[in-house]
VMD Tcl script that builds the backbone (N, CA, C; Angstrom):
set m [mol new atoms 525]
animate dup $m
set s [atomselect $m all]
$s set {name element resname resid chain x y z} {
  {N N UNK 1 A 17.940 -25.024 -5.027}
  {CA C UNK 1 A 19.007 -25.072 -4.045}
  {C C UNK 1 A 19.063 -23.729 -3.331}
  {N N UNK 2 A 19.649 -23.593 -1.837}
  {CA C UNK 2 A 18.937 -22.738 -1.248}
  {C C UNK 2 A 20.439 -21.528 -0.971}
  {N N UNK 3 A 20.580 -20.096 -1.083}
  {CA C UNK 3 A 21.713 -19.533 -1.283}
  {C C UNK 3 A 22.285 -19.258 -0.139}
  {N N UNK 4 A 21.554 -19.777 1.421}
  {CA C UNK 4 A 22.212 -19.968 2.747}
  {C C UNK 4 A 22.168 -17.962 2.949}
  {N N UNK 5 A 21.292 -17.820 2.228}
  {CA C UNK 5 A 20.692 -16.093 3.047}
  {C C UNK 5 A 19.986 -16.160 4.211}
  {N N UNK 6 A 20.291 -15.228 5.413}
  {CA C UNK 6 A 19.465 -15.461 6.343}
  {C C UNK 6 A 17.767 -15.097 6.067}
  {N N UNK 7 A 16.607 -15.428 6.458}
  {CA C UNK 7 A 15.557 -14.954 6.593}
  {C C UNK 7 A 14.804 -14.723 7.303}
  {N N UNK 8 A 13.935 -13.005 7.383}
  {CA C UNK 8 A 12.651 -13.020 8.472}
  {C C UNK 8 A 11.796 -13.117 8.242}
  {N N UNK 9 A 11.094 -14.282 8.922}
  {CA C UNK 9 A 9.684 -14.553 8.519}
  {C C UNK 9 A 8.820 -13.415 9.366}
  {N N UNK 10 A 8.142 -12.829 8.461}
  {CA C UNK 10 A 6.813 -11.788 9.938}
  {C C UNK 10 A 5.787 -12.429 10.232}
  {N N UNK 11 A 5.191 -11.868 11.109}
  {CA C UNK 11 A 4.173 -12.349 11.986}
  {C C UNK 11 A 3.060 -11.887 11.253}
  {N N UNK 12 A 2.077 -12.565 12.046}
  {CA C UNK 12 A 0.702 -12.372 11.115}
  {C C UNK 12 A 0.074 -10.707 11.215}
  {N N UNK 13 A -0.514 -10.442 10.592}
  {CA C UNK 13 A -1.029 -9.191 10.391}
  {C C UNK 13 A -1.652 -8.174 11.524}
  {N N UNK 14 A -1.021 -8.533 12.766}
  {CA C UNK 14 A -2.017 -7.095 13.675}
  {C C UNK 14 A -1.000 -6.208 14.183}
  {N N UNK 15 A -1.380 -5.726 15.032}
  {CA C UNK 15 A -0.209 -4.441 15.263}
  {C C UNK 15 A 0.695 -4.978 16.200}
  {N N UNK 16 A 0.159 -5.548 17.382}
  {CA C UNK 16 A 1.277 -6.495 18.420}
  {C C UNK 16 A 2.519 -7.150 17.564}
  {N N UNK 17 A 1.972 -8.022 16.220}
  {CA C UNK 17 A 2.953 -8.525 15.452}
  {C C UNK 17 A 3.871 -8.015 14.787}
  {N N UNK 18 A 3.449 -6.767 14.030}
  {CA C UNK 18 A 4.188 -5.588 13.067}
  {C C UNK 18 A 5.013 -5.144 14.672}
  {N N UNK 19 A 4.515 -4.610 15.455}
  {CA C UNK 19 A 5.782 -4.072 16.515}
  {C C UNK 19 A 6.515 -4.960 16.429}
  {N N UNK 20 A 6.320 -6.457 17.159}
  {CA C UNK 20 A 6.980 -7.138 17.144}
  {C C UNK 20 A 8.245 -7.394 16.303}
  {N N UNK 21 A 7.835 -7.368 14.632}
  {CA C UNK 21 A 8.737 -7.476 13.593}
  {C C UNK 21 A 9.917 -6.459 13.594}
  {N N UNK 22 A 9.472 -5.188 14.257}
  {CA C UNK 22 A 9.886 -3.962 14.092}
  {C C UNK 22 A 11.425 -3.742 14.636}
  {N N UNK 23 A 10.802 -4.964 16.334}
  {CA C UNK 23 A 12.061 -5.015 17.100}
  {C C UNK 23 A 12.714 -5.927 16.579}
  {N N UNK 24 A 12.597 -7.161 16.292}
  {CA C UNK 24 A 13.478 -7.705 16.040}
  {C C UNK 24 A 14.274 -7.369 14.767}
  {N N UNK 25 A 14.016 -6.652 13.800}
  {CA C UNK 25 A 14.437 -6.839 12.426}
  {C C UNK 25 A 15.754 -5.467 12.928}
  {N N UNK 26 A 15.193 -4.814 13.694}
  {CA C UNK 26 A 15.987 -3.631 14.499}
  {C C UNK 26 A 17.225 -4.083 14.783}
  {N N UNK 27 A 16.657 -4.886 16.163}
  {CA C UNK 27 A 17.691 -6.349 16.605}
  {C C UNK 27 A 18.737 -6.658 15.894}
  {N N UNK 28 A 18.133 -7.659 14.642}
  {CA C UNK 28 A 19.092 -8.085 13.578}
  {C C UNK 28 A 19.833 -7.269 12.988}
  {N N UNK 29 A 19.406 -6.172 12.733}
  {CA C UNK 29 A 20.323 -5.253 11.778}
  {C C UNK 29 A 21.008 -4.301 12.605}
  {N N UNK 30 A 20.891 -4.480 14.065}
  {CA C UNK 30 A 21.988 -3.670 15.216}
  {C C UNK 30 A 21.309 -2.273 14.943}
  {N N UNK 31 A 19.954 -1.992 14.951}
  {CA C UNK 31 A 19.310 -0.662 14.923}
  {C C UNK 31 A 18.160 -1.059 16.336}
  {N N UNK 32 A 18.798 -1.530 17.378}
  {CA C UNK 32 A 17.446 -1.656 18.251}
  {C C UNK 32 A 17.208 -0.825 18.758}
  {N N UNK 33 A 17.724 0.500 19.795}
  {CA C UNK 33 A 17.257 1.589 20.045}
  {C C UNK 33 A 16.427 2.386 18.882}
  {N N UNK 34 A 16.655 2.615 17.586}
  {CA C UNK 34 A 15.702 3.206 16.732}
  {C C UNK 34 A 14.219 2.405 16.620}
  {N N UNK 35 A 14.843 0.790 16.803}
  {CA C UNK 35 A 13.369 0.637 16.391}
  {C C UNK 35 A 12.620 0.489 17.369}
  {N N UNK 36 A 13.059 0.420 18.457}
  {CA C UNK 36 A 12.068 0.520 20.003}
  {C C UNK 36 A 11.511 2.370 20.166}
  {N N UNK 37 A 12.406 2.739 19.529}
  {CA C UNK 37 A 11.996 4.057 19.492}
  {C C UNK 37 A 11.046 4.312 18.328}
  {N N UNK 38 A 10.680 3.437 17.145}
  {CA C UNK 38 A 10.012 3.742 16.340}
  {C C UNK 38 A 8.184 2.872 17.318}
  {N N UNK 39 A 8.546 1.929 17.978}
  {CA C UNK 39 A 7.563 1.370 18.280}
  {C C UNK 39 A 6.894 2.003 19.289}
  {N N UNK 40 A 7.905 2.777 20.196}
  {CA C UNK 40 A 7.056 3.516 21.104}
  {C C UNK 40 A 5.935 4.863 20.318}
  {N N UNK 41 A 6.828 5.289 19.343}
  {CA C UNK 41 A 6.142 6.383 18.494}
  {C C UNK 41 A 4.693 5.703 17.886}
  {N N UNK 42 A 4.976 4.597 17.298}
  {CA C UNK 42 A 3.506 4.039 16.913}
  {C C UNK 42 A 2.737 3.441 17.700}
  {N N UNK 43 A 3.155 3.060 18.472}
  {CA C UNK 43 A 2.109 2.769 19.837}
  {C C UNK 43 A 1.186 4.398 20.392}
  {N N UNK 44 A 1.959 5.196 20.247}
  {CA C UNK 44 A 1.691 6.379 21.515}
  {C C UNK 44 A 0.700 7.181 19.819}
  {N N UNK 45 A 0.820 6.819 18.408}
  {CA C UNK 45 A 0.165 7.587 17.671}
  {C C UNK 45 A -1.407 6.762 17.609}
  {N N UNK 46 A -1.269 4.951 17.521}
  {CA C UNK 46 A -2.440 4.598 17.870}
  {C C UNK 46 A -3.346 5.027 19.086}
  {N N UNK 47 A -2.474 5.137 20.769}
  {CA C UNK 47 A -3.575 5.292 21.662}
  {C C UNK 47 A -4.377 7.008 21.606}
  {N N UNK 48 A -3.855 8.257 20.396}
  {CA C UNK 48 A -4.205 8.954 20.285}
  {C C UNK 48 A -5.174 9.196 19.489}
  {N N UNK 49 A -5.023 8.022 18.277}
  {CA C UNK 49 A -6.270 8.040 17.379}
  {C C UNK 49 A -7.104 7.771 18.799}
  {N N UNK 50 A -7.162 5.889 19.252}
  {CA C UNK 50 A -8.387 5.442 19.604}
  {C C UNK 50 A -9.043 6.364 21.018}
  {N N UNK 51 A -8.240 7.547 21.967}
  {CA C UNK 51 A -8.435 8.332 22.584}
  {C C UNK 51 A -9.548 9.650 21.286}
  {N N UNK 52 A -9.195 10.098 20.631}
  {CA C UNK 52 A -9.668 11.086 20.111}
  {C C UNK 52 A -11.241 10.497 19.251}
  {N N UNK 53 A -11.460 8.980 19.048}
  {CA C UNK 53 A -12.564 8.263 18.218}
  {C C UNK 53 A -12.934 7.572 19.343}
  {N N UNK 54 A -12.785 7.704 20.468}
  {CA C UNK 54 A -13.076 6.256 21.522}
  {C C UNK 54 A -14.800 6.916 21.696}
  {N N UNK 55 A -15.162 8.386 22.184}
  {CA C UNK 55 A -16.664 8.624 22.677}
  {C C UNK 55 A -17.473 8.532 21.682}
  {N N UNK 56 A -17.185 8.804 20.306}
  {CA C UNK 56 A -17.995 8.285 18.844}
  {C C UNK 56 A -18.369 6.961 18.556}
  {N N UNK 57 A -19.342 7.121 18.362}
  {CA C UNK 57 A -19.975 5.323 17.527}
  {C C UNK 57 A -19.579 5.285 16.328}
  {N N UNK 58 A -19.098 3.771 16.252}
  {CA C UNK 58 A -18.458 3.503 15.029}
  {C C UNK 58 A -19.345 3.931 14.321}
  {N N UNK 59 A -18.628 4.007 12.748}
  {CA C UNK 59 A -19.129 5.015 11.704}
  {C C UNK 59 A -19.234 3.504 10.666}
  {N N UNK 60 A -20.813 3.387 10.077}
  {CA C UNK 60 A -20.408 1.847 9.388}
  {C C UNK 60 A -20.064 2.401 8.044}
  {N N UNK 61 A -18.875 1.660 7.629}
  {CA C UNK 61 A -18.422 2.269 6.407}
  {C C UNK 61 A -18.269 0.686 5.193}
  {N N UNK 62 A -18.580 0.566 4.084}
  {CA C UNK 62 A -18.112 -0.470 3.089}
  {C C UNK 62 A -17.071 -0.291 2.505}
  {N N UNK 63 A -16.223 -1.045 2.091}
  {CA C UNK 63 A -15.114 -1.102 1.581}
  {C C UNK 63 A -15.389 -1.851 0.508}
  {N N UNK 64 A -14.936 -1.235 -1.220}
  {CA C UNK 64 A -15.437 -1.837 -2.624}
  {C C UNK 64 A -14.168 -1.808 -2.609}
  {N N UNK 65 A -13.884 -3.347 -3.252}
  {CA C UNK 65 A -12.875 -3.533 -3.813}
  {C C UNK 65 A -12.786 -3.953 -5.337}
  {N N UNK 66 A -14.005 -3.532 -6.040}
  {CA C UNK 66 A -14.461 -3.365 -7.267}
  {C C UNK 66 A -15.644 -4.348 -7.593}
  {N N UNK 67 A -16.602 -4.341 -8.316}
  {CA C UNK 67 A -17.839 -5.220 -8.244}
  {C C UNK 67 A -18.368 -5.267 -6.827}
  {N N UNK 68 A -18.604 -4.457 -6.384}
  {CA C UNK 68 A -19.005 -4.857 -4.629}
  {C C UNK 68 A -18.130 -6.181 -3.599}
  {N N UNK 69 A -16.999 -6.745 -4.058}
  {CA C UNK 69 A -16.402 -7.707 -3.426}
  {C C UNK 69 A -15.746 -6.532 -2.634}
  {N N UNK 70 A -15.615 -7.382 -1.537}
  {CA C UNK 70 A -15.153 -6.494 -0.154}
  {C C UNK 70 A -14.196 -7.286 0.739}
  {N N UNK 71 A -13.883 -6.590 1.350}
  {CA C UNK 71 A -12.561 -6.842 2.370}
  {C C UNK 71 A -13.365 -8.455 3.553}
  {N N UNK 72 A -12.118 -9.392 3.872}
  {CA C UNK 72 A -11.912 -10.430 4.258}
  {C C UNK 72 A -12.600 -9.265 5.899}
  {N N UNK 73 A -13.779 -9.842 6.176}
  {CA C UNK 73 A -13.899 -9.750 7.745}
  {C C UNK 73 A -13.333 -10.214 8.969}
  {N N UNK 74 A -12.708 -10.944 8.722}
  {CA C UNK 74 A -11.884 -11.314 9.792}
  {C C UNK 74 A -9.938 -10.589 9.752}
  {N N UNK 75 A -10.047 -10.179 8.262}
  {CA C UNK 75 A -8.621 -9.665 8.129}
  {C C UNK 75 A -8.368 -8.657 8.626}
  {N N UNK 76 A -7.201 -7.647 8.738}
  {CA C UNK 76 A -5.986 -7.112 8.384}
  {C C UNK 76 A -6.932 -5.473 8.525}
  {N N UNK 77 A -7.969 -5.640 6.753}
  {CA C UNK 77 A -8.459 -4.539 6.538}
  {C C UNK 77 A -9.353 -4.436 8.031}
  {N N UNK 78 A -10.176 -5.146 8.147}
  {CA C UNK 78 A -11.228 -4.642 9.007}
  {C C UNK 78 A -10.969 -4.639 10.212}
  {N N UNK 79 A -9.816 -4.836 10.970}
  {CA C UNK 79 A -9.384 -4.656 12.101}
  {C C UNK 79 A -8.776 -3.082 11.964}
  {N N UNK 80 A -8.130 -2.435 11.096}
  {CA C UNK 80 A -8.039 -1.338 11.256}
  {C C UNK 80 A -9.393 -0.343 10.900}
  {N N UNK 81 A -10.143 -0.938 10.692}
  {CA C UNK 81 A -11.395 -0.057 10.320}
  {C C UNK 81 A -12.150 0.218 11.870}
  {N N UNK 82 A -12.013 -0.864 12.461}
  {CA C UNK 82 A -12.468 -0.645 13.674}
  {C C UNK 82 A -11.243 -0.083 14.769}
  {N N UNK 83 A -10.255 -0.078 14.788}
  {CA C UNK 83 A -9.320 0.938 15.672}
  {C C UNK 83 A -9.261 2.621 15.151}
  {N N UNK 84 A -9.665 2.745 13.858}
  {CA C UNK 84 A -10.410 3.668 12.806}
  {C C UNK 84 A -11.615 4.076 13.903}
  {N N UNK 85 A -12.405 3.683 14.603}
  {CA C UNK 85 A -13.669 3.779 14.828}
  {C C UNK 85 A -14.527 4.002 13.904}
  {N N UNK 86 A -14.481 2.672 13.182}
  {CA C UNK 86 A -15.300 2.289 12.319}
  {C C UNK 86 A -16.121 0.912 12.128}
  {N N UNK 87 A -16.973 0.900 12.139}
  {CA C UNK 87 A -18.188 -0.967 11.580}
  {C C UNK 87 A -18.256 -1.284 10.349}
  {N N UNK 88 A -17.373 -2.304 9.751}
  {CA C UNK 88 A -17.362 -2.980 8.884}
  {C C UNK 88 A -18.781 -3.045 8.293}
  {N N UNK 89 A -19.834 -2.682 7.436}
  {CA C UNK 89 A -21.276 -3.184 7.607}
  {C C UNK 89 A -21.274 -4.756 6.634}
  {N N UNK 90 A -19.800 -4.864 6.031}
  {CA C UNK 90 A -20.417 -6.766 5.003}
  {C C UNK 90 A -19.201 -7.307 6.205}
  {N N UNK 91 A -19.545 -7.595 7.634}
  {CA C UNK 91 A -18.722 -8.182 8.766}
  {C C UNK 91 A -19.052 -9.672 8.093}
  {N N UNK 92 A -20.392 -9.977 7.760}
  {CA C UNK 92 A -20.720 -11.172 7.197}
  {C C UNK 92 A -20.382 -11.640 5.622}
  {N N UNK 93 A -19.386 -11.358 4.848}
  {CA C UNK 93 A -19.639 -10.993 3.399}
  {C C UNK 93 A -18.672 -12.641 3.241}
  {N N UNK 94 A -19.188 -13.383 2.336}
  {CA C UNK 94 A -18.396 -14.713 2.070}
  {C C UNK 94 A -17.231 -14.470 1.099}
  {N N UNK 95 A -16.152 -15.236 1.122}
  {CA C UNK 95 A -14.438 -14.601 0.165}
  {C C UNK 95 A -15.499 -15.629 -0.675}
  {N N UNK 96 A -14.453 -14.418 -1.959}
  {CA C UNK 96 A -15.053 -15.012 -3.216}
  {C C UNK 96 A -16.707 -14.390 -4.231}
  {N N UNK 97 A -17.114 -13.752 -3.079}
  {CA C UNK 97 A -18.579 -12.988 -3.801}
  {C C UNK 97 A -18.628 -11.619 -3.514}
  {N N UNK 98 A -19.312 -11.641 -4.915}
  {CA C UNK 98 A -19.635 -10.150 -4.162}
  {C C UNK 98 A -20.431 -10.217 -3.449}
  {N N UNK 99 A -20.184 -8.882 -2.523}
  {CA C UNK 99 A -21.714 -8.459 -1.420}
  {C C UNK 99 A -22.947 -8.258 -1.870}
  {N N UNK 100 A -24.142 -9.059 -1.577}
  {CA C UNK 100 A -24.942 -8.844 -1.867}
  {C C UNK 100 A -25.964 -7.301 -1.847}
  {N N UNK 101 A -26.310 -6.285 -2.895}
  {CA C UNK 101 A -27.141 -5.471 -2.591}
  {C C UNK 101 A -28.068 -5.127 -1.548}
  {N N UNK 102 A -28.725 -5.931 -1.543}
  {CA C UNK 102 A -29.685 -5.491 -0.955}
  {C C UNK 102 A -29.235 -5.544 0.954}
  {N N UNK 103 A -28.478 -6.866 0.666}
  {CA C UNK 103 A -27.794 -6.242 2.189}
  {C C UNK 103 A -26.592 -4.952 2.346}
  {N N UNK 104 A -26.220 -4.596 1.344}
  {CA C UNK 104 A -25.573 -3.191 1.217}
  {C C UNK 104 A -26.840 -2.100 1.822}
  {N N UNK 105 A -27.547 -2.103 0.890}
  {CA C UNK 105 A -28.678 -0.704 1.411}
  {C C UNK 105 A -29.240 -1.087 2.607}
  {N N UNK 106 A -29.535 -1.979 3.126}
  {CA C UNK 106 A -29.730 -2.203 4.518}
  {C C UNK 106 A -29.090 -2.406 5.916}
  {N N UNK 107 A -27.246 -2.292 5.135}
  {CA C UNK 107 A -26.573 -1.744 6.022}
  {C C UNK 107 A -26.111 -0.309 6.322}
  {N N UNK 108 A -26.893 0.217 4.891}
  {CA C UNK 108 A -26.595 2.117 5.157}
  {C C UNK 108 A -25.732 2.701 5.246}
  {N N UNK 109 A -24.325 2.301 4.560}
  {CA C UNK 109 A -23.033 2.888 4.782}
  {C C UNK 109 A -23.032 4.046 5.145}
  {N N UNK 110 A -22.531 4.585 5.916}
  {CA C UNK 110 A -22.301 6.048 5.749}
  {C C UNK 110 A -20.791 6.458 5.172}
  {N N UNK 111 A -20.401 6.054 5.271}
  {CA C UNK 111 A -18.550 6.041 4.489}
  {C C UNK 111 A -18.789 5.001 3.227}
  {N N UNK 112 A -18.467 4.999 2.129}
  {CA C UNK 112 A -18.100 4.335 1.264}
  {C C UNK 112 A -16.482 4.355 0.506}
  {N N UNK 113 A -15.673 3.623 0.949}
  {CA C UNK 113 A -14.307 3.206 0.654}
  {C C UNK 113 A -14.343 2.345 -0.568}
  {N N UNK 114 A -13.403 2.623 -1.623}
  {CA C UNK 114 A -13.451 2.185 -2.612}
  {C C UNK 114 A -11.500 2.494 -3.041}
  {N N UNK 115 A -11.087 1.250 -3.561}
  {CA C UNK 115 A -9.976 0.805 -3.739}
  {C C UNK 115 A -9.561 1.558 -4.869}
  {N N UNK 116 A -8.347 2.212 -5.026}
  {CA C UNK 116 A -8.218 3.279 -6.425}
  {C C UNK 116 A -7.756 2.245 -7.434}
  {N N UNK 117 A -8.488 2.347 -8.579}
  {CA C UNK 117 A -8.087 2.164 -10.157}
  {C C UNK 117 A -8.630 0.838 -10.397}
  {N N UNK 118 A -9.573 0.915 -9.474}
  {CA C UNK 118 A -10.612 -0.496 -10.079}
  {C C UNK 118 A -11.817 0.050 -10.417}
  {N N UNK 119 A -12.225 1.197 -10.776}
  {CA C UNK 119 A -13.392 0.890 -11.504}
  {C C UNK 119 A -14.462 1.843 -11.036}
  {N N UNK 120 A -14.829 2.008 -9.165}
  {CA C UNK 120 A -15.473 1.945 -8.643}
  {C C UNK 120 A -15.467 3.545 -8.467}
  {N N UNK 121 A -16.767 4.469 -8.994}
  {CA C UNK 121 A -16.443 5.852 -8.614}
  {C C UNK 121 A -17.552 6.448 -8.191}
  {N N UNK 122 A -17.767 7.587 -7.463}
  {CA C UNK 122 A -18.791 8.448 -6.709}
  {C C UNK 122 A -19.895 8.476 -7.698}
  {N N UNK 123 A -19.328 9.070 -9.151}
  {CA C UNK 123 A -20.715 9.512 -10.030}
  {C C UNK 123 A -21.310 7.916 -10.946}
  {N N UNK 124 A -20.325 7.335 -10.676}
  {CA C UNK 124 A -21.240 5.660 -10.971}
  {C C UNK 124 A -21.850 5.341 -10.096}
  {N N UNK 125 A -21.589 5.393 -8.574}
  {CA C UNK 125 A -22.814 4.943 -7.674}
  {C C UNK 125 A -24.234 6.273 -7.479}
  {N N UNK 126 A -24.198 7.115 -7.750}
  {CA C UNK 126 A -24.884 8.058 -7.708}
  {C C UNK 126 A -25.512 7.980 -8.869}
  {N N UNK 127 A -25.104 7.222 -10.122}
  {CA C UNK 127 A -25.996 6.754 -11.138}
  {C C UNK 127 A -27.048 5.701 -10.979}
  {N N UNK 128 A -26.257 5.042 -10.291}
  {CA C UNK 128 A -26.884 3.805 -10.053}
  {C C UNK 128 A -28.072 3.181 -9.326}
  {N N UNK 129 A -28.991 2.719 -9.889}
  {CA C UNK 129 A -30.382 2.841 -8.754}
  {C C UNK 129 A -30.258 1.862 -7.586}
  {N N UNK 130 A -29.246 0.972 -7.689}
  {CA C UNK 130 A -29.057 -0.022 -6.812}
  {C C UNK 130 A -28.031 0.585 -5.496}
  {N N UNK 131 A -27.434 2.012 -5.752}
  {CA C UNK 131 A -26.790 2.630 -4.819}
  {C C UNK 131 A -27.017 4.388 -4.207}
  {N N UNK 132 A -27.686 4.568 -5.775}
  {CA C UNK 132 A -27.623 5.939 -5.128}
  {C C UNK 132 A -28.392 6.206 -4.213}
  {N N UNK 133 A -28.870 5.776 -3.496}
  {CA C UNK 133 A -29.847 5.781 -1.783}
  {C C UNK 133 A -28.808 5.587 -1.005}
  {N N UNK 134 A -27.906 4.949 -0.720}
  {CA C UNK 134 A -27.130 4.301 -0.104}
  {C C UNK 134 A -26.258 5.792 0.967}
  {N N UNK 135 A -26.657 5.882 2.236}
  {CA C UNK 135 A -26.595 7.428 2.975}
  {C C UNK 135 A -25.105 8.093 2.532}
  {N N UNK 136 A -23.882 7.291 2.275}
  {CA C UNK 136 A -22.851 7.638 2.365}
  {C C UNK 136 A -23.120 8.212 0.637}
  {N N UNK 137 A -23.230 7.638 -0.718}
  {CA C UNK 137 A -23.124 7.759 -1.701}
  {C C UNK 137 A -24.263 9.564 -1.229}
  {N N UNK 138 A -25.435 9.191 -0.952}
  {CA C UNK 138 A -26.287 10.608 -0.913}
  {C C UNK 138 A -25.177 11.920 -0.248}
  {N N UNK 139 A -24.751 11.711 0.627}
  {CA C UNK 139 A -23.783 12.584 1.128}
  {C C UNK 139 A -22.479 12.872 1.024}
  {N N UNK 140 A -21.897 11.884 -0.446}
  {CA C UNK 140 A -21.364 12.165 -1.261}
  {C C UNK 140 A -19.762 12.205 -0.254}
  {N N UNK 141 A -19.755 11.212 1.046}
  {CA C UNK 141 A -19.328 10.248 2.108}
  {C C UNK 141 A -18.494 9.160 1.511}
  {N N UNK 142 A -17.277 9.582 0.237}
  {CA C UNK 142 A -16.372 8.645 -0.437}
  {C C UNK 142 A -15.128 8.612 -0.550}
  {N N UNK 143 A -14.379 7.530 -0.830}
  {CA C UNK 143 A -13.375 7.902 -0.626}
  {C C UNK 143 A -12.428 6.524 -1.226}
  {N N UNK 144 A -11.541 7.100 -2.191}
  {CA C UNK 144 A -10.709 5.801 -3.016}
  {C C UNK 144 A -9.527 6.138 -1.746}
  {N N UNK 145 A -8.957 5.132 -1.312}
  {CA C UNK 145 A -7.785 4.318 -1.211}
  {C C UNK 145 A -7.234 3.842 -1.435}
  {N N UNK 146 A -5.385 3.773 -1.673}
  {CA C UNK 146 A -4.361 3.485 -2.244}
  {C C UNK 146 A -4.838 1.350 -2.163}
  {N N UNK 147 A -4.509 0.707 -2.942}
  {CA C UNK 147 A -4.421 -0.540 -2.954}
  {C C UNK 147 A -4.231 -1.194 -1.678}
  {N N UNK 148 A -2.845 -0.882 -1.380}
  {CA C UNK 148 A -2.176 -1.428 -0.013}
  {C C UNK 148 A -2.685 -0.363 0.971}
  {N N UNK 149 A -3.423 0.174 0.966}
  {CA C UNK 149 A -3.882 0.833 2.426}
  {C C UNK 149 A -3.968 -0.045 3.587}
  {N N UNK 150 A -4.762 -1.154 3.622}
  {CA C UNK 150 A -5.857 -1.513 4.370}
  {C C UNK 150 A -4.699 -2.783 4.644}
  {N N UNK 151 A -3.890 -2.966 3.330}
  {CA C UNK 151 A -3.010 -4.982 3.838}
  {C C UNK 151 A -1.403 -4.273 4.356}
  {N N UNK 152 A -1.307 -3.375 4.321}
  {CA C UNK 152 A -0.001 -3.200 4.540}
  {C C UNK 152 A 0.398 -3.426 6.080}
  {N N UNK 153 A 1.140 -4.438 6.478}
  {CA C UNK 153 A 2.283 -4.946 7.501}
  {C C UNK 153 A 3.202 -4.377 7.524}
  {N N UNK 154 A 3.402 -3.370 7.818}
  {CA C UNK 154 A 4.277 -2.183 7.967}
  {C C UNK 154 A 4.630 -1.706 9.267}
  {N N UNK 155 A 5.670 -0.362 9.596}
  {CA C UNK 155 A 5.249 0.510 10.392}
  {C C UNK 155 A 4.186 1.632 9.535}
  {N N UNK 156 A 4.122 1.791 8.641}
  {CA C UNK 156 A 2.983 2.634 7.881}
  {C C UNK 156 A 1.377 2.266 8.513}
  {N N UNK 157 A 1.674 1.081 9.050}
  {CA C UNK 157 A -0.436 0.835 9.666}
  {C C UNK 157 A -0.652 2.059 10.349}
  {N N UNK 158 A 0.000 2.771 11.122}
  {CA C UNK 158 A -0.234 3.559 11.696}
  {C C UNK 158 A -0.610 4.894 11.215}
  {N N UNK 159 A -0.112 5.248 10.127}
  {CA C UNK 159 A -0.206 6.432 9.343}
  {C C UNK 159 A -1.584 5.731 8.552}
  {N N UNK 160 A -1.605 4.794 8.491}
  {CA C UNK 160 A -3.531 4.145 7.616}
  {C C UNK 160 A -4.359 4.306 8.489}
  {N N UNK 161 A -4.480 4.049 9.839}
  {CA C UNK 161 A -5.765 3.861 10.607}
  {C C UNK 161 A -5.843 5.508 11.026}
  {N N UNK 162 A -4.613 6.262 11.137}
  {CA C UNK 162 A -4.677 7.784 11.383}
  {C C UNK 162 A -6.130 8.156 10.057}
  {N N UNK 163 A -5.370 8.071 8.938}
  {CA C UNK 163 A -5.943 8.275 7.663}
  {C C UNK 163 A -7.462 7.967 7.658}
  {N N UNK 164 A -7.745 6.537 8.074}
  {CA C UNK 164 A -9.116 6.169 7.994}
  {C C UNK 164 A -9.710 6.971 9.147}
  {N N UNK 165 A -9.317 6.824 10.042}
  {CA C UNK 165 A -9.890 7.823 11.246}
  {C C UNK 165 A -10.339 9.482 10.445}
  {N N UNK 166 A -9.762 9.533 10.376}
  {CA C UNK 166 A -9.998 11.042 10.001}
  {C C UNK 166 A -10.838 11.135 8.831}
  {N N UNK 167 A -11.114 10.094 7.543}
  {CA C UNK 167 A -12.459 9.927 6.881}
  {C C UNK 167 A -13.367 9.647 7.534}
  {N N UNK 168 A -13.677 8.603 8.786}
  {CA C UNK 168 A -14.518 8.211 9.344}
  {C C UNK 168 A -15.353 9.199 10.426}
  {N N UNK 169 A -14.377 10.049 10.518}
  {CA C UNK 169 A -14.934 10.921 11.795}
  {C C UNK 169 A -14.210 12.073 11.456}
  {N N UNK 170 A -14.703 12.982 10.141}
  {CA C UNK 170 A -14.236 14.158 9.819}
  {C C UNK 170 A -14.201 15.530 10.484}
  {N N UNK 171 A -14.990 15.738 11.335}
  {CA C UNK 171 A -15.606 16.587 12.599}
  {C C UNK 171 A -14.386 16.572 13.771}
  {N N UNK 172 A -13.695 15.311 13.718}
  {CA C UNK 172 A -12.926 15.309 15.054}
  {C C UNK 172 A -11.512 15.794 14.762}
  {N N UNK 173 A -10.938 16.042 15.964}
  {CA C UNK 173 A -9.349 16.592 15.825}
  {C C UNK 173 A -9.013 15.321 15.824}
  {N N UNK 174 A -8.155 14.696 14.488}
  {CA C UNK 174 A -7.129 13.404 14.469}
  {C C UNK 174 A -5.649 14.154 14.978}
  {N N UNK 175 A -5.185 13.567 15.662}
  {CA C UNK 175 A -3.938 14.221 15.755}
  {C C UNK 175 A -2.956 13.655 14.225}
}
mol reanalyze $m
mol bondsrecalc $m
mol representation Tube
mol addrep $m
């Protein structure tokens, strides 16, 4: 039986939608100047990442989410990897498997992202003969991320793709 609470449903996972949520929930709770003011702030911090990563070629980076299973290509994660100025390299990877090896080393990560407290660490792939070639593991090009980095529907996306930006393209001024 239902306790007649109001509810907001959010929108699906991209940034148009999270603004979206931002205003209205603003709206509802009689905070709309803050949150139009929070949306202009995250709008104006994204067009500074993709201004400061726009003349760089994406950087192809993998994302382990332990056993080589990797982030949904069409999701959430890999849309900020690429406003990141970054290339997904398992764009093709099926839910449910892991990524296959050998198409790992033949996509050449140069970033290797790995999800914290599953398992997955620098001096295990550098053990490993099935990775330690792998350009990002050789250059020692790693990097654990909080769980919810990559799914979070937040105003926080913005402070993540800052974050990934600035692994992906360490050389550049991130603002």
């Amino acid at each position: 039986k239902g306790v007649g609470a109001p509810v907001y449903v959010a929108g699906p996972g991209t940034i148009s939608a999270i603004e979206h949520d931002v205003d209205q929930v603003g709206a509802l709770t009689g905070n709309a100047p803050a949150a139009a003011g929070l949306v202009k702030h995250m709008q104006s911090q994204l067009r500074a990442v993709k201004t400061a990563v726009g003349g760089d070629a994406p950087v192809p980076v993998f994302v382990d989410e332990g056993f080589f299973y990797t982030i949904d290509p069409s999701g959430i994660a890999a849309r900020l990897i690429a406003m990141a100025g970054g290339a997904n390299v398992a764009s093709d990877a099926v839910a449910g498997r892991s990524f296959p090896l050998a198409k790992l080393r033949a996509a050449a990560p140069q970033l290797y992202l790995a999800i914290a407290g599953r398992g997955v660490t620098l001096a295990g792939l550098r053990h490993s003969r099935a990775t330690r070639n792998l350009p990002a593991v050789r250059h020692r090009r790693f990097a654990l991320i909080d769980d919810g980095a990559l799914t979070d529907t937040g105003p926080r996306i913005v402070t993540e793709v800052r974050d990934l930006a600035r692994l992906l393209h360490p050389s550049l001024q991130i603002p």
